[in-house]
N, C-alpha and C positions, 0 to 999 in steps of 0.2 A: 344565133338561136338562143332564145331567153331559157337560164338556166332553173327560174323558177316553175316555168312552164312545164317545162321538162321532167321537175320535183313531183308537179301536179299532178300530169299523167302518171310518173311509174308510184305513185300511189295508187292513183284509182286501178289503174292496171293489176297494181300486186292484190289488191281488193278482191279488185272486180267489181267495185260498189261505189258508189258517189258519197253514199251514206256514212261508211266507214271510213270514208279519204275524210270527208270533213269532220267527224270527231279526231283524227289524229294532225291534219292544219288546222284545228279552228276558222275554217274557212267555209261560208256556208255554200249547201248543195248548189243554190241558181250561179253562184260566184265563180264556182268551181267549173259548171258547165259553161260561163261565158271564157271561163278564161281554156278553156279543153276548143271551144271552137277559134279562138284566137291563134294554138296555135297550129290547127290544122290550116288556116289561112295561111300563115305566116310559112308553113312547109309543104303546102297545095295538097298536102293526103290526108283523107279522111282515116279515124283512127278507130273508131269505134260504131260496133252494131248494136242494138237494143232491141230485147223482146220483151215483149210485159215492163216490168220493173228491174230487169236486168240488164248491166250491160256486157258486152264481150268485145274482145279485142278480135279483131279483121284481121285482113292479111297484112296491110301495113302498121297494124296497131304491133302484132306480133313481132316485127323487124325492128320499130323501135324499141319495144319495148326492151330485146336483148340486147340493146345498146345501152339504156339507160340505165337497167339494173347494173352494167361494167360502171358506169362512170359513177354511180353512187355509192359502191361497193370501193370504188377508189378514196372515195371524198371521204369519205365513213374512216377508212383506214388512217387518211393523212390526219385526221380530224384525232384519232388515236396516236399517231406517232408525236404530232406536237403536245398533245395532252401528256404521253411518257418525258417528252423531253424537259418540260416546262413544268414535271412535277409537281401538277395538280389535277385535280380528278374535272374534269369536263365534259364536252358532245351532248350529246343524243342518245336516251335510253328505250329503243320501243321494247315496252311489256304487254303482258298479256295473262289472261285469267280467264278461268271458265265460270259462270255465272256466280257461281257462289264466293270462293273468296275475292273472284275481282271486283264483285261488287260491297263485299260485308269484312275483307279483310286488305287488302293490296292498298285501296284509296289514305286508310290512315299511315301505313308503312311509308307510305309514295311520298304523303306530307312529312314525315317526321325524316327519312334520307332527305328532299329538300331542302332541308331545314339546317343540314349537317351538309351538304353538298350542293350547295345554290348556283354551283354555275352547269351544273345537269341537267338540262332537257327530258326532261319526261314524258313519255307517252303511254296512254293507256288502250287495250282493245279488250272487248269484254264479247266472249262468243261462248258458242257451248264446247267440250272439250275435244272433240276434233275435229274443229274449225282452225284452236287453238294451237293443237299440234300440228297441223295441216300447216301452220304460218309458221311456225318454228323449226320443223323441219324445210320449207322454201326461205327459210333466210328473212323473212318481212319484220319478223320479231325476235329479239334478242332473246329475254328470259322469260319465263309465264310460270305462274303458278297454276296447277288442275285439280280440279275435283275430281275424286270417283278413281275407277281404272281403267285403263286402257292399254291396247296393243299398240306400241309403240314402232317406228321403224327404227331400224338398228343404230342410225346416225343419233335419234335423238338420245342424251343423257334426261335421266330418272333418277331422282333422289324425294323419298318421300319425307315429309319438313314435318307435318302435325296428323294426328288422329283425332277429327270430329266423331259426337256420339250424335246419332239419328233420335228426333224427341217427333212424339205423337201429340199434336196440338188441336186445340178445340177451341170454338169462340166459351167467350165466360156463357154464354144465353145456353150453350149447350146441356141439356139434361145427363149426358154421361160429365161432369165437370163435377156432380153430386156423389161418383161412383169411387169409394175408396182403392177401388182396382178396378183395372178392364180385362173381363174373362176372355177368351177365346168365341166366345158365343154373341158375346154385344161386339166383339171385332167383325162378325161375322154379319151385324144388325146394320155395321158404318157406313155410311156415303164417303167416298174420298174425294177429294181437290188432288188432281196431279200434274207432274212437269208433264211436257210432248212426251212421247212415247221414245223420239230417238237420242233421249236425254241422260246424263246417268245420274239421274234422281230417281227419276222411271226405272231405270233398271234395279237402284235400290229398294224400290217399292215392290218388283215385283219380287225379288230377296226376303223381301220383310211377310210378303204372302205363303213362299213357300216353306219359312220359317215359322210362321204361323199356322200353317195347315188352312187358311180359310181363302175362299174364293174371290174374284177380282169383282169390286163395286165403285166404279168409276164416275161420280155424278158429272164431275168437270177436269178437263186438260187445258192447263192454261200453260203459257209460255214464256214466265219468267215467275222468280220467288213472291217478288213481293207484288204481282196480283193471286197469287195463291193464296198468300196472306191475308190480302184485302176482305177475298172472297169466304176463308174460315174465319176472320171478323166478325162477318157477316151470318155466319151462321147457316154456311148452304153445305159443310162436310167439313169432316177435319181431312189433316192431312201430316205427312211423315216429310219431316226438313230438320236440315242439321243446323244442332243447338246455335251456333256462330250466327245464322241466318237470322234467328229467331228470339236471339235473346234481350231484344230491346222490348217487342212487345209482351215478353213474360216478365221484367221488371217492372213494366208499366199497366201490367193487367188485361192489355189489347187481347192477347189470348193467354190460355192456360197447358200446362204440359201434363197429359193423362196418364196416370202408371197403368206402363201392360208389363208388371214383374219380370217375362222372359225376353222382352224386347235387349236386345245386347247388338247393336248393328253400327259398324263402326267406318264411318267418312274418311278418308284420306285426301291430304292435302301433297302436292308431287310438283318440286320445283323439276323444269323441263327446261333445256335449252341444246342447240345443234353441235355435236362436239368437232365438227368439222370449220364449224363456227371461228374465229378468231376472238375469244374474249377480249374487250376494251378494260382500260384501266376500271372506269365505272363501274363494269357489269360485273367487274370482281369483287368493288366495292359493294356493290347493290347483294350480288348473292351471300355474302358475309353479312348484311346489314341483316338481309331476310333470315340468315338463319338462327341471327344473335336475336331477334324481334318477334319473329312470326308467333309464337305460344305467348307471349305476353297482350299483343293485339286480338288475336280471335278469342284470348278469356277472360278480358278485360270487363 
């Protein structure tokens, strides 16, 4: 039985996504699915059902699948043991991030440990934050950094690393960008740009409302930062994202940061990882690197 085959599925497996298996093999989606029917030929059972865009694992997807999690949870180990014995840091690092720093802080960390650690494997998964935890607590990912807060299960470890501040942004076109403050009453006049609803951007939007005292004006929900971005570029609403996100286009004039005097709403960033877990040499290295780095990267 081909061992890479094998690698194949209990990625997409652990997913659940073809999508996500191939940003973590660099292997693309069609590649992936010729070699997932290869090795259903090769072991005569079909392994996977598909609805819509989804896929899920069958009754024999689910038998192997709890085979192959044992034999890579071995590999992983031994892959650790020669790494302690040989006295240098090695393997495979899968990480994980919830939109905001894996997208606007994790990518430069990730380069600069490379850089200090080149014979580590990297992997990145960028989901919203309990998706994130979700993979953390099943063992799929080693460490993640999260936005926001959350209830955690008891297994996962919580260390919260940085405190981002929440900035209220408008394209330059905008007519409030001329207002040396924003009262409660022209907060009251805004169209907003927001993340989904089951986000915790959204949740700190709806925070920043009742801390406001003004009511919800939703012109658009979009489902990642930077078409939020795009779209207060554009001049169809502002909207409320943490500075780390947004601070390239307020260097560069893309958008502007509006003062609302009593706005004080404050991001957290929360290294996560399984304490049941067995840290690798790496991941110790890796969580020291983030914690020696992470404030110099996001205020950079």
């Amino acid at each position: 039985m081909d061992l890479h085959y094998l690698e194949i599925f209990n990625t997409i497996a652990t997913f659940e996504s073809y999508k996500k298996a191939s940003a973590v093999l660099h292997i693309s989606q069609p590649a992936l699915s010729v070699q997932i029917k290869r090795l259903e030929s090769q072991i005569g059972l079909k392994l996977f059902d598909k609805k819509g865009n989804k896929v899920y694992l069958n009754e024999s997807g689910i038998m192997l699948f709890s085979y192959t999690k044992k034999i890579f949870r071995i590999i992983s180990d031994l892959e650790d043991a020669i790494s302690d014995t040989q006295g240098y840091v090695g393997g495979t690092l899968n990480l994980g991030g919830s939109n905001t720093p894996g997208s606007y802080i994790l990518p430069e960390i990730i380069g600069a440990f490379k850089k200090q650690y080149p014979k580590v494997i990297l992997n990145l998964s960028i989901g919203n934050t309990a998706d994130i935890s979700h993979y953390i607590h099943n063992g799929t990912l080693d460490i993640a950094i999260n936005g926001g807060t959350c209830n955690y299960n008891e297994h996962i470890y919580v260390e919260e690393l940085l405190s981002d501040r929440l900035v209220l942004v408008a394209s330059p076109k905008s007519p409030y960008c001329s207002l040396e403050k924003i009262t409660t009453s022209k907060l009251r006049d805004m169209s907003f740009v927001v993340h989904k609803t089951d986000s915790q951007l959204y949740s700190f939007y709806d925070k920043f409302l009742q801390q406001m005292g003004i009511p919800e004006n939703v012109v658009m929900s979009l489902g990642n930062i930077d078409a939020i971005k795009k779209a207060v570029a554009a001049n169809l609403g502002v909207s409320l994202i943490p500075y780390c996100a947004v601070k390239f286009e307020l260097q560069f004039g893309i958008l502007q940061q509006l003062n609302v005097p009593n706005l004080n709403i404050k991001y957290p960033y929360s290294l996560i990882y399984n304490k049941n877990k067995t840290l690798s040499a790496a991941s110790k290295k890796f969580i020291d690197f983030i914690k020696d780095s992470i404030d110099d990267y996001a205020n950079k």
